[in-house]
N, C-alpha and C positions, 0 to 999 in steps of 0.2 A: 507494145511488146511487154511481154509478162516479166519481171525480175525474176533471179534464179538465187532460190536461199539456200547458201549452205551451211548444216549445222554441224558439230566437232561437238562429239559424245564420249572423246576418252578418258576424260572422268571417272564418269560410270565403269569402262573399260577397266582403269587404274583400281578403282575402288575394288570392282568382282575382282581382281587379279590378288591385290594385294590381302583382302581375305581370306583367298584360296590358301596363298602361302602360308598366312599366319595358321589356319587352322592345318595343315600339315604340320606345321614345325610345331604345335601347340599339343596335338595330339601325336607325335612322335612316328607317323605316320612311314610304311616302307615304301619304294618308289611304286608299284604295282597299288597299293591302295590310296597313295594318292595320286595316279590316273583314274581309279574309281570313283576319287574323293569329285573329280571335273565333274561329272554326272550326277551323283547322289545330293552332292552338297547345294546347288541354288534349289534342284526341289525341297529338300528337306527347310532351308529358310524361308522360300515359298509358304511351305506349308504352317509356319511359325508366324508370318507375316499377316497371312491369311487369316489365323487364330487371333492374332490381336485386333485386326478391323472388324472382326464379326462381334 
């Protein structure tokens, strides 16, 4: 019988979250653009990320 792993990733979770916030509160953001901010923002570090390993 095979084991069964289970892994706990809210770290990660913690970490995206509590960047979100900072960068609203950081950029003084109104509540409408920081619902946009969920969307725009991991692409836009995505694309930062991406820039530094190339």
């Amino acid at each position: 019988m095979d084991k069964i792993k289970v892994e706990n990733h809210s770290f990660t979770a913690f970490s995206w979250f509590a960047g979100w916030l900072f960068t609203i509160g950081f950029l003084h953001l109104s509540f409408w653009k920081g619902v946009f901010a969920i969307l725009l923002w991991p692409y836009y570090i995505g694309v930062w990320v991406s820039g530094l390993i190339k």
